[in-house]
Phi, psi and omega in degrees: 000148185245158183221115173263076186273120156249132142308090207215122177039280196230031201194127184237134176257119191222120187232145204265143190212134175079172201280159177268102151239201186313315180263355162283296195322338149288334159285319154277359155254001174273323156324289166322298206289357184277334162253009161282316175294012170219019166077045200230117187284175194212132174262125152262119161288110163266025188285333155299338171292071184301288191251130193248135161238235181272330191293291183314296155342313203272317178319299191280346168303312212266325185310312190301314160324302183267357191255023194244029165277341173222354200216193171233123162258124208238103212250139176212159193046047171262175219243178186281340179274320161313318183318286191332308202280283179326314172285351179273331180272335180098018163325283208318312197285019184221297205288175179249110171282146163201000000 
């Protein structure tokens, strides 16, 4: 997975290329945690994101946890099939989709 991050005031923009499983999920939770350690809500573009898996899922869960401690972790443009996986799991009713 490739991770592209901008900066824009009090917002990391990260937008993401390739499926999230088990061995990306760890380059994106280092990711996270480097804008959690800076107080920073995070938007994911997810339009590049064909497949999210439960390793990916347990990430935006613990990210979602701490930044919704000052902040929004915010998902947009994600694709029908992540949707599907987020609504099976019960992502929609926690995280903010758009």
């Amino acid at each position: 997975m490739t991770i592209t991050k901008t900066v824009t005031e009090n917002l990391a923009n990260l937008a993401l290329d390739g499926e999230l499983d088990s061995l990306a999920s760890t380059d994106l939770e280092a990711a996270l945690e480097e804008c959690i350690g800076q107080n920073l809500s995070v938007c994911l573009d997810c339009a590049k994101v064909p497949f999210v898996s439960s390793a990916g899922l347990r990430v935006l869960l613990c990210a979602y946890k701490k930044i919704a401690k000052y902040g929004e972790l915010t998902l947009v443009n994600i694709t029908e099939d992540v949707h599907t996986i987020m609504f099976l799991s019960g992502f929609t009713k926690i995280l903010r989709i758009k």
